[in-house]
C-alpha positions, 0 to 999 in steps of 0.5 A, spaced: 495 132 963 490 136 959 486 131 955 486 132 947 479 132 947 478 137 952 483 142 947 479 141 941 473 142 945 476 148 948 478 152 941 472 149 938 467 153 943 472 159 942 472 159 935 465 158 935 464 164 940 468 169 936 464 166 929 457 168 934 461 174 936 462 177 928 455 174 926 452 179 932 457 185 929 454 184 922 447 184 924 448 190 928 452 194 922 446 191 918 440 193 922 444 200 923 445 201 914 437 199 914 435 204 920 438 209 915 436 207 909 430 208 912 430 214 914 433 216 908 427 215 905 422 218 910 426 224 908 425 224 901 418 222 901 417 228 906 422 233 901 417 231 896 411 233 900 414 239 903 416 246 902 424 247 904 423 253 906 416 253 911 416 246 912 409 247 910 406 241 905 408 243 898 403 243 891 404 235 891 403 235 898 397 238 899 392 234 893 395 229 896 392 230 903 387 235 901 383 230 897 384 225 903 379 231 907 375 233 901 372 225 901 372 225 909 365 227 911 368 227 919 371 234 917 365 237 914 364 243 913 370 246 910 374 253 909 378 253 903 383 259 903 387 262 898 393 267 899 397 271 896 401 277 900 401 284 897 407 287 894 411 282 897 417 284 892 417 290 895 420 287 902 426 283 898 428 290 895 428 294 901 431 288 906 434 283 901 432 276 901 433 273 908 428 278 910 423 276 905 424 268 907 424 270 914 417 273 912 414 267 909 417 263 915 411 268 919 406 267 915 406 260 914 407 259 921 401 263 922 397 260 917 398 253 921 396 256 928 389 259 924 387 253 920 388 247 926 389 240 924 386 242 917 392 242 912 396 248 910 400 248 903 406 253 901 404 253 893 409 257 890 413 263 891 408 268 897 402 264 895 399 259 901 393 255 901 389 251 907 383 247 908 381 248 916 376 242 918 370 244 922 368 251 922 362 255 920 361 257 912 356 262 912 356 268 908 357 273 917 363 266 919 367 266 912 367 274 912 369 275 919 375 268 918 377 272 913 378 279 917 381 274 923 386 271 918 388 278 916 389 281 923 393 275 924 398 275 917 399 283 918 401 283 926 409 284 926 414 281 923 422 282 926 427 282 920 434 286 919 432 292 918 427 293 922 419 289 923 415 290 917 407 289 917 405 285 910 398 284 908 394 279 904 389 277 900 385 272 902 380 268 898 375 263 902 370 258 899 365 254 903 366 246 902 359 242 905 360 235 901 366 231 897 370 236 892 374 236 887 381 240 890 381 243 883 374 246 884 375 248 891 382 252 890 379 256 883 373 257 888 377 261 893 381 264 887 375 267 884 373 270 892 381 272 893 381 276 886 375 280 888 377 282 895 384 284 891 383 291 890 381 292 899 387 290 901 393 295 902 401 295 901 407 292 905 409 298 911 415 299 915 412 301 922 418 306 923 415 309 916 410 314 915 407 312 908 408 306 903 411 312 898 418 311 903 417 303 902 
């Protein structure tokens, strides 16, 4: 014969198995809702921070990090650049917007692999900017990073319709000590608008002048 004791011994440890088991269940279901709510945050912050498009910092983005580089003397010298593509509505037009985000996707792309660890921001409609850290800022090396830039920016680009070669203005300022970020990209701007007129127009490789654009 079982004894009593035995029985509710039994069932008290069964029960308390059981009360074990839903507590474990609802730590688990709660770290899991933390996990996302986590990683819900870290996409806002990142959506905040970073043009949707590109994936590149957005405005806020980069003051945010460029003022974190512009006071870190490890990083100096430093190339600001500034740029705008050229006549990139023409591109829109002739083969629609998809097109045109596929190019600014390039650019951006692009422009990161040329500036490196430095930070590379998408501002606003064909307009970009980076901070490259490290980098000769002499009058012969701005100049020669600026050609090198252009080559890149201008190799081909696939899209519907055919590949079309885009060019850009590119501004460049040389930064040797802590900065203003404001200061710095005014600087790159004012180099970037005297360069404007040297630069040349969207061209479909497959078309022999721009007229045909």
């Amino acid at each position: 014969m079982v004894e009593p004791f035995t029985v509710l011994a039994a069932g008290a440890a069964l029960a308390g198995a059981a009360a074990a088991g839903r507590m474990r269940s609802r730590a688990i279901r709660a770290e899991t809702r933390l996990a996302g709510l986590a990683g819900q945050l870290e996409a806002a912050r990142h959506a905040a921070s970073h043009d949707s498009l590109t994936g590149l910092y957005n405005r806020r983005g980069f003051h945010q990090r460029g003022q974190v580089l512009l006071t870190d003397r490890t990083q100096f010298p430093l190339l600001a650049a500034v740029l705008d593509l050229d006549d990139f509505k023409r591109i829109n037009d002739r083969f629609g917007h998809a097109a045109g985000d596929r190019v600014l996707t390039a650019v951006g792309r692009r422009l990161s692999q040329f500036a490196g660890d430095g930070a590379v921001a998408r501002l606003g409609g064909d307009e970009f900017a980076a901070l490259i850290g490290n980098v000769p800022v002499d009058p012969d090396s701005r100049e020669q990073a600026r050609q090198r830039l252009t080559a890149v920016i201008a190799t081909p680009i696939d899209v519907t319709g055919g590949p079309v070669r885009v060019t850009a203005s590119v501004g460049l300022a040389p930064v040797t000590g802590p900065s203003r970020l404001s200061d710095v990209l005014s600087s790159a701007d004012s180099d970037m608008y005297q360069a404007k007129s040297l630069t040349s127009a969207v061209l479909p490789l497959d078309h022999a002048s721009i007229a045909e654009v």
